[in-house]
FITI-628183 format. One record per residue (C-alpha): residue in three letters; x, y, z. Coordinates in steps of 0.02 Angstrom, whole numbers, padded with zeros to 5 digits, always signed. Example, Ala and Ser with C-alpha at 12.3 -4.5 7.8 and 13.67 -1.06 7.14 Angstrom:
REM FITI-628183
ala+00615-00225+00390
ser+00684-00053+00357
//
This chain:
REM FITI-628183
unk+07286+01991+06258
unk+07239+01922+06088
unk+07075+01842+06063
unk+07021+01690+05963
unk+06861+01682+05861
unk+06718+01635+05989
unk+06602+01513+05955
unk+06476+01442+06048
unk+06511+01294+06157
unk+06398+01162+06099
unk+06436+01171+05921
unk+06602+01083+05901
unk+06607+01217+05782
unk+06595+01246+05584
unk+06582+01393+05488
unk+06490+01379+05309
unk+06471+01536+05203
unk+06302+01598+05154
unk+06312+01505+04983
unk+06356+01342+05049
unk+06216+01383+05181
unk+06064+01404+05034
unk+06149+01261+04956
unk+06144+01137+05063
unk+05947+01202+05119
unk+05887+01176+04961
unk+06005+00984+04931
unk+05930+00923+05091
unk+05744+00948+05012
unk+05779+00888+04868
unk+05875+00744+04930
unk+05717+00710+05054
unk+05591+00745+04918
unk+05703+00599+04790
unk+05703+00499+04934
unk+05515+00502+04963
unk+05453+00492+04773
unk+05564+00329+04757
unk+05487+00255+04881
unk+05567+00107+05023
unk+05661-00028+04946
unk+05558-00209+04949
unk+05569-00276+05127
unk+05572-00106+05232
unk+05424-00023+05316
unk+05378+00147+05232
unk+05380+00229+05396
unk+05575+00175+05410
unk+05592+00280+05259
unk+05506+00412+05291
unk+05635+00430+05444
unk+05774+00390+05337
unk+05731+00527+05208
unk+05711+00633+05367
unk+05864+00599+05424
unk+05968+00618+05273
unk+05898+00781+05255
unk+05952+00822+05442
unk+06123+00757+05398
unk+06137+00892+05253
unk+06086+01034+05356
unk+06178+00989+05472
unk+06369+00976+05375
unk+06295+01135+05291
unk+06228+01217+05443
unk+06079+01293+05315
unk+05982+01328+05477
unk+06065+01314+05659
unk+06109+01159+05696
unk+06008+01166+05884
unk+05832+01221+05759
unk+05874+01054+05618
unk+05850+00944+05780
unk+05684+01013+05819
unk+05626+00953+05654
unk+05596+00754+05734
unk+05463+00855+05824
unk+05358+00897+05695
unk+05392+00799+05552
unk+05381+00633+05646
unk+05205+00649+05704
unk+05149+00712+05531
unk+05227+00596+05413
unk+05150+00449+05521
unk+05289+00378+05593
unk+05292+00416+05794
unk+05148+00476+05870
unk+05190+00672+05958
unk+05219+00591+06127
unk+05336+00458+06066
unk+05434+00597+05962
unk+05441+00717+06110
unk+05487+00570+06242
unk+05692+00576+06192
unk+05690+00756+06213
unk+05691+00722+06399
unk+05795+00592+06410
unk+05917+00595+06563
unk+06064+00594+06462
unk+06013+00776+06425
unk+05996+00798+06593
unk+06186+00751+06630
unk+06227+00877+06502
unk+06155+01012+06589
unk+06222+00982+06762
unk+06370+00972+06692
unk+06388+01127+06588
unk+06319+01230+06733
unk+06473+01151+06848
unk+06561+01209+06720
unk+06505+01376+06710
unk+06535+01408+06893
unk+06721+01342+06884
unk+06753+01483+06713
unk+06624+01609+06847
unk+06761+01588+06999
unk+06912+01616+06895
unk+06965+01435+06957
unk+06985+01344+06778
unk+07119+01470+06760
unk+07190+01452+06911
unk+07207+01269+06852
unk+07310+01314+06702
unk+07420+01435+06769
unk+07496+01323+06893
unk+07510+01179+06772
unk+07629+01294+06657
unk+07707+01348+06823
unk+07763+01165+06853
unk+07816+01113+06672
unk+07979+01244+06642
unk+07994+01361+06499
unk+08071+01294+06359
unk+07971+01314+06199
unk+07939+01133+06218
unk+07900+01125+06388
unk+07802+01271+06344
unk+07682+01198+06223
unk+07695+01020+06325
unk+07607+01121+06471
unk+07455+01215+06364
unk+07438+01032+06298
unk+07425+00953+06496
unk+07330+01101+06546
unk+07194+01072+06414
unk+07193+00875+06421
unk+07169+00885+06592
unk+07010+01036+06588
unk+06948+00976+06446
unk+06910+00800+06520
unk+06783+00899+06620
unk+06738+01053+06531
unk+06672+01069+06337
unk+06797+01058+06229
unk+06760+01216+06161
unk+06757+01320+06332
unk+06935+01243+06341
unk+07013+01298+06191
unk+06911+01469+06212
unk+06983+01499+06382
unk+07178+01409+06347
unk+07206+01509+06194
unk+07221+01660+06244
unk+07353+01651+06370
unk+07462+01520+06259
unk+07451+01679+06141
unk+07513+01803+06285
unk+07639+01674+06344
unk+07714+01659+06177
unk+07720+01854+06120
unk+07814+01876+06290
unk+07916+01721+06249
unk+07974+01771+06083
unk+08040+01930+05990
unk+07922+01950+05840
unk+07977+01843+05680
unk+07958+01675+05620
unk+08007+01588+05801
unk+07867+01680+05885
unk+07743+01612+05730
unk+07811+01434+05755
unk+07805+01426+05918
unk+07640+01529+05937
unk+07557+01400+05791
unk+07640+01234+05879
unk+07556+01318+06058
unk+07380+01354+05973
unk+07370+01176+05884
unk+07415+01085+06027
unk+07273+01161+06129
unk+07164+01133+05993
unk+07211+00943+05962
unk+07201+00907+06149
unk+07026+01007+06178
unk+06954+00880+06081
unk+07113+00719+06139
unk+07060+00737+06319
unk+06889+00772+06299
unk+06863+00587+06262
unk+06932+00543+06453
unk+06770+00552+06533
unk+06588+00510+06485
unk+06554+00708+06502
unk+06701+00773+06438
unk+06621+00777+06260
unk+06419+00796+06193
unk+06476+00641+06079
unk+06527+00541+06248
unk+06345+00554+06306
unk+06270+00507+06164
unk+06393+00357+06139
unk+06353+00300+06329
unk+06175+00299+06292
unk+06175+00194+06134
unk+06294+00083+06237
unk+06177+00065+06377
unk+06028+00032+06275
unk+06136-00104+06188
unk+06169-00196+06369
unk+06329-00111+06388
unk+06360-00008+06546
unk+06521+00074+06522
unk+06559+00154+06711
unk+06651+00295+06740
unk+06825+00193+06800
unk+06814+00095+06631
unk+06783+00229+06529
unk+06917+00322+06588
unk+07042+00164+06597
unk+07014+00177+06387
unk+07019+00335+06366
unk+07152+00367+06472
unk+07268+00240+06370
unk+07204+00316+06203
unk+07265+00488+06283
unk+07422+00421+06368
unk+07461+00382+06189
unk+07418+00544+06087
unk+07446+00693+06184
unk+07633+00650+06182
unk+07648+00605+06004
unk+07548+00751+05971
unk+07667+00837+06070
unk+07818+00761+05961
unk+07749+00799+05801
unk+07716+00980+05850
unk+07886+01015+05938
unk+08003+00900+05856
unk+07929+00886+05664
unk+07813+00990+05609
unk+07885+01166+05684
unk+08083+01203+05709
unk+08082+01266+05899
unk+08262+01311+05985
unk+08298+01202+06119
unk+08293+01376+06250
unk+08235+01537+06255
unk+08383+01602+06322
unk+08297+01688+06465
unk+08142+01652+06592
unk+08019+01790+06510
unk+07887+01661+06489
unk+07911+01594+06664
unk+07902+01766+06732
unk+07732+01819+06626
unk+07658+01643+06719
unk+07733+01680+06870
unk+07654+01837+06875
unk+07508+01801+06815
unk+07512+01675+06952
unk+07543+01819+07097
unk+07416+01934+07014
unk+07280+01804+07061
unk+07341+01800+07230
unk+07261+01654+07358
unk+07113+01546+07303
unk+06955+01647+07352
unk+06818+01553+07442
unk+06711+01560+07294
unk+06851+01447+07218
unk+06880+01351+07359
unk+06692+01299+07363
unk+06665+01277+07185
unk+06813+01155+07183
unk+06749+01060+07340
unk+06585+01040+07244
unk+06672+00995+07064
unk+06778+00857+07168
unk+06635+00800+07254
unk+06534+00771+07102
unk+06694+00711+07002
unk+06730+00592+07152
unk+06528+00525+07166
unk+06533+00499+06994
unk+06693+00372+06994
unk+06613+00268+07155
unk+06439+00292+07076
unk+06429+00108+07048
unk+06486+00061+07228
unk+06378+00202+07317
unk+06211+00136+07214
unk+06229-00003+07335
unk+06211+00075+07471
unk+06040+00113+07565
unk+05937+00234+07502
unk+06068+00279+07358
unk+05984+00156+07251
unk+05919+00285+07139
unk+06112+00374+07101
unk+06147+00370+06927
unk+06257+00523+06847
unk+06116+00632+06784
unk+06080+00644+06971
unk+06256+00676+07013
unk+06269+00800+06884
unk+06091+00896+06951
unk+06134+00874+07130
unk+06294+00932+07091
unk+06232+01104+06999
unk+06084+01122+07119
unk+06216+01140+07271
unk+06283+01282+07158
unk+06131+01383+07167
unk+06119+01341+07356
unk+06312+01370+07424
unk+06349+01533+07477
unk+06481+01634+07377
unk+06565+01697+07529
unk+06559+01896+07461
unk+06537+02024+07589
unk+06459+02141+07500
unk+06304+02017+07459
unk+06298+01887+07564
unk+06144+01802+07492
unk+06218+01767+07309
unk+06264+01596+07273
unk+06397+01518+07170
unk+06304+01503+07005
unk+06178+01639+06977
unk+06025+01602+06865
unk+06069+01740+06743
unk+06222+01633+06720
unk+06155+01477+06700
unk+06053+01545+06557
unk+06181+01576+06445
unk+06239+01402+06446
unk+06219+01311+06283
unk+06055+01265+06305
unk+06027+01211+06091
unk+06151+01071+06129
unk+05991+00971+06231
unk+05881+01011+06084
unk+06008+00937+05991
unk+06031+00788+06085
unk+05851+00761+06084
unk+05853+00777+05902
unk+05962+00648+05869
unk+05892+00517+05977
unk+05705+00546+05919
unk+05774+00529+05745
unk+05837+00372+05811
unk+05711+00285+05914
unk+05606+00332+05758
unk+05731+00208+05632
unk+05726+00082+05793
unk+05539+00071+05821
unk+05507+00049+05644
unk+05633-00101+05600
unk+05766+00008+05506
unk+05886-00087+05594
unk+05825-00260+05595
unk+05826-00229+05383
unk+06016-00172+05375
unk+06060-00303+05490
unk+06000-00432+05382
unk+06070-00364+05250
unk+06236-00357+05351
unk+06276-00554+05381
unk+06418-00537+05287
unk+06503-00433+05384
unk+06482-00554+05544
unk+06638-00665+05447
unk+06757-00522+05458
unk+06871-00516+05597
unk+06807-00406+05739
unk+06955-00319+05753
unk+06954-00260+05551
unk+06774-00204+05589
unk+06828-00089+05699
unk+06979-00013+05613
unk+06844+00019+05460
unk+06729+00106+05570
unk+06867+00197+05681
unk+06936+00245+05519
unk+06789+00310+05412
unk+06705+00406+05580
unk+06865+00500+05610
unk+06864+00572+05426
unk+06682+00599+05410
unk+06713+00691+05572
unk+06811+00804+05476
unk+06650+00869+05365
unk+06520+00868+05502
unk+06498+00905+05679
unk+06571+00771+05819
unk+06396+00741+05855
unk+06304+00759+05677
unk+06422+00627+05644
unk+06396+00501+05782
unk+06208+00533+05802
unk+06222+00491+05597
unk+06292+00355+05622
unk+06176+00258+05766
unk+06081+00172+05645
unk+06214+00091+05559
unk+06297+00034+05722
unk+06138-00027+05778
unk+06136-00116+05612
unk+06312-00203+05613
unk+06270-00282+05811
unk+06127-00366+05734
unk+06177-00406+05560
unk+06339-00476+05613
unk+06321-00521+05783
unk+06463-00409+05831
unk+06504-00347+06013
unk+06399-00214+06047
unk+06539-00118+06164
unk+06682-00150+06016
unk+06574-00067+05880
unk+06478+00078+05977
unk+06664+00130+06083
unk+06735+00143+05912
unk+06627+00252+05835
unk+06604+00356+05994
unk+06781+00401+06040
unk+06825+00412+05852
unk+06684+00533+05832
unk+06804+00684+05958
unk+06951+00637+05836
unk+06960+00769+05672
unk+07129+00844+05657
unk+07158+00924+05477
unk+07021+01050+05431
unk+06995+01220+05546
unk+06796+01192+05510
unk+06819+01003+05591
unk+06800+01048+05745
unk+06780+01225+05844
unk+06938+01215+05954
unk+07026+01186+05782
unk+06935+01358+05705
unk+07000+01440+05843
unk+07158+01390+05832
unk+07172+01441+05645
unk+07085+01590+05690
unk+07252+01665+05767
unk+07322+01677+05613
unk+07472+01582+05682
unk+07468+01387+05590
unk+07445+01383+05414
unk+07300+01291+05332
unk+07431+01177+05234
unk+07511+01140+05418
unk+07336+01106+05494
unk+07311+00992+05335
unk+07470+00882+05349
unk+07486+00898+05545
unk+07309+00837+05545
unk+07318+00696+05431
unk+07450+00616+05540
unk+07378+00625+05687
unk+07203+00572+05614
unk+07301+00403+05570
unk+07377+00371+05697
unk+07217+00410+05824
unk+07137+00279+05701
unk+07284+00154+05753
unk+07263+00209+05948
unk+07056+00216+05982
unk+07064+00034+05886
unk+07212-00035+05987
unk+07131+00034+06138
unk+06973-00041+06098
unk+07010-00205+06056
unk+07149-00241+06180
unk+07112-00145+06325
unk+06910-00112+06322
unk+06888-00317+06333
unk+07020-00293+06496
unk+06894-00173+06582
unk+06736-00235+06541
unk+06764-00395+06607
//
């Protein structure tokens, strides 16, 4: 079975060669050095700056990826404390914050369903129930992936989806330029709907969580339901105009097949896994039971003694009952359904990262960063809200395109934190936008990883990713504002 280019699953993946590497180190210093010898405009605490010039030169590493991205987020830990602008504590304290906690618990959920074989289960008996047609064919990899990847890293979807679209297709098709098309239209539309459905939950992407938090700390508590009731519309849209432009535009594919060989390879693939194990069987009762506690979350915190529930706890609950529920295998009937040994090799750099970005952060907050912009930002406050938001959907989607899903939003906090209080805008309209238009970068293979791997195959074309892309990067612009400013005001109340 052919295999895609594996990257790891926190970095929504980018691959700069060495050059670009020592040139972006050595840009980030200077621009940090430049930044520093000018000094902070009139009106702005030095401290701001000196977190400003920190970040910027966090923000060049990171498009550049001169160092690992997980080891540039470290550098708030250091840097903050000596340059005088958080004391160590105060630096350290995001590090910890529970949001990195529902990260965790989530990936190692996540690591038991790919363990147990069950995420492929999933997949196989989606494309069992969709037909195969070439388009019904791609339509299914496409449902398949929405629907894991609204649970599972975006990444880990694409990774695991991939490979059997591949298989499907070289079964599918005799070797020529059908099985390319239809092998490149398969491939992109996993990609595109990796990182589409992975904006349907509040875990479904790293950029979710760090949206929800800067929501929360705003006064906006976005619940699962109402998350999903957006991004659900934003993904009832794309996924089948993605699907459109992939089957019916972009790539020629004949109506039929003229046989069931790609039926058959799923079918049997289907009978080769034979019934659900009880390792599946209990790692889905636990995924549904967390899934489900996290949808009633706000009607069970009312309860007695569930007071405390909030979805880091889910999440940790959740993956401690891994560790503690049998297996069910005979042959050792003390191992449980997530071994440690397992849960280590879960991307651990994507909580350093996290806390990166939100040190860097509380850092601009603490020391009036965003009380300057703001006031430099009353202007703004006379633009329609609406036009606000199709800027900032807009301009996050394409700088998405350059830097990581999360470089980019975690970037961009400051400003948002900015426009609330410069303009007075609605904190949910502003900090939505950005977040779900952070997951949206369609046209280069180094946007994000699922799109790497998908141009890793050798089946699209970079000028097909490019002009596929750009078409579906305007018209998720159109969607996440639509969605935002007609239906987000709906479910918020």
């Amino acid at each position: 079975m052919p295999q895609p280019v594996h990257k790891t699953d926190f970095e929504e993946g980018h691959g700069t060669s060495g050059l670009g590497q020592k040139i972006g180190f050595a840009l980030g210093l200077v621009v940090a050095a430049v930044m520093l010898w000018l000094g902070a405009p009139e009106g702005l605490d030095p401290k701001a700056w000196k977190a400003l010039s920190l970040l910027a030169l966090m923000i060049v590493w990171w498009v550049s990826e001169a160092i690992p991205v997980a080891a540039t987020a470290l550098l708030p830990l250091g840097a903050l404390p000596m340059l005088g602008v958080l004391k160590p504590v105060d630096a350290a304290a995001p590090y910890a914050d529970p949001i990195i906690f529902l990260f965790i618990g989530g990936f190692m959920i996540a690591a038991a369903i790919e363990q147990s074989g069950l995420h492929r289960r999933i997949a196989i008996h989606v494309l069992l129930a969709v037909g195969s047609s070439p388009a019904a064919i791609v339509g299914g990899f496409m449902v398949a992936t929405t629907l894991l990847s609204m649970w599972i890293s975006n990444t880990a979807t694409a990774l695991m989806m991939t490979p059997i679209a591949l298989a499907v297709c070289a079964a599918a098709t005799p070797a020529g330029p059908d099985r390319r098309q239809l092998m490149a239209a398969c491939v992109l539309g996993v990609a595109y709907c990796a990182s589409i459905g992975g904006i349907g939950t509040p875990i479904g992407s790293p950029t979710n969580l760090i949206g929800a938090k800067w929501l929360d700390a705003n006064g906006v508590d976005l619940n699962f339901p109402e998350w999903m009731a957006i991004g659900g519309a934003i993904i009832l849209v794309m996924v089948p105009l993605t699907w459109l432009i992939l089957t019916k535009i972009a790539y020629r594919l004949p109506a039929h097949l003229g046989d069931n060989t790609a039926r058959e390879v799923i079918a049997a693939e289907a009978r080769a896994m034979g019934p659900m194990s009880q390792k599946e069987a209990r790692v889905m009762l636990i995924f549904l039971s967390v899934a489900l506690a996290w949808i009633l979350r706000e009607p069970l915190s009312k309860l007695p003694g569930l007071e405390g529930l909030t979805d880091m706890v889910i999440a940790i609950l959740g993956a401690v009952a891994l560790f503690i529920v049998p297996a069910g295998d005979k042959a050792d009937p003390n191992k449980a359904l997530l071994g440690w040994e397992v849960a280590e090799r879960i991307p651990w750099g994507i909580a350093i990262l996290f806390g990166g970005g939100l040190s860097i952060a509380a850092a601009l907050e603490a020391t009036g960063f965003s009380t300057f912009i703001g006031g430099h930002m009353a202007g703004i406050g006379a633009m329609p809200i609406l036009l606000v938001v199709l800027i900032l959907v807009a301009a996050t989607v394409f700088l998405s395109e350059l830097a990581s899903n999360v470089a980019t939003l975690t970037a961009m906090l400051p400003v948002l934190t900015a426009m609330v209080a410069g303009s007075g805008g609605d904190p949910f309209l502003i900090g939505a936008s950005a977040t779900f238009a952070a997951s949206f970068g369609f046209m280069l293979p180094i946007a994000t990883a699922a799109n790497a791997i998908a141009f890793a195959t050798g089946a699209p074309k970079q000028s097909e990713m490019l002009r596929i892309g750009f078409a579906l990067n305007l018209f998720g612009v159109l969607t996440i504002a639509a969605a935002i400013g007609l239906i987000g005001p709906l479910v918020t109340g």
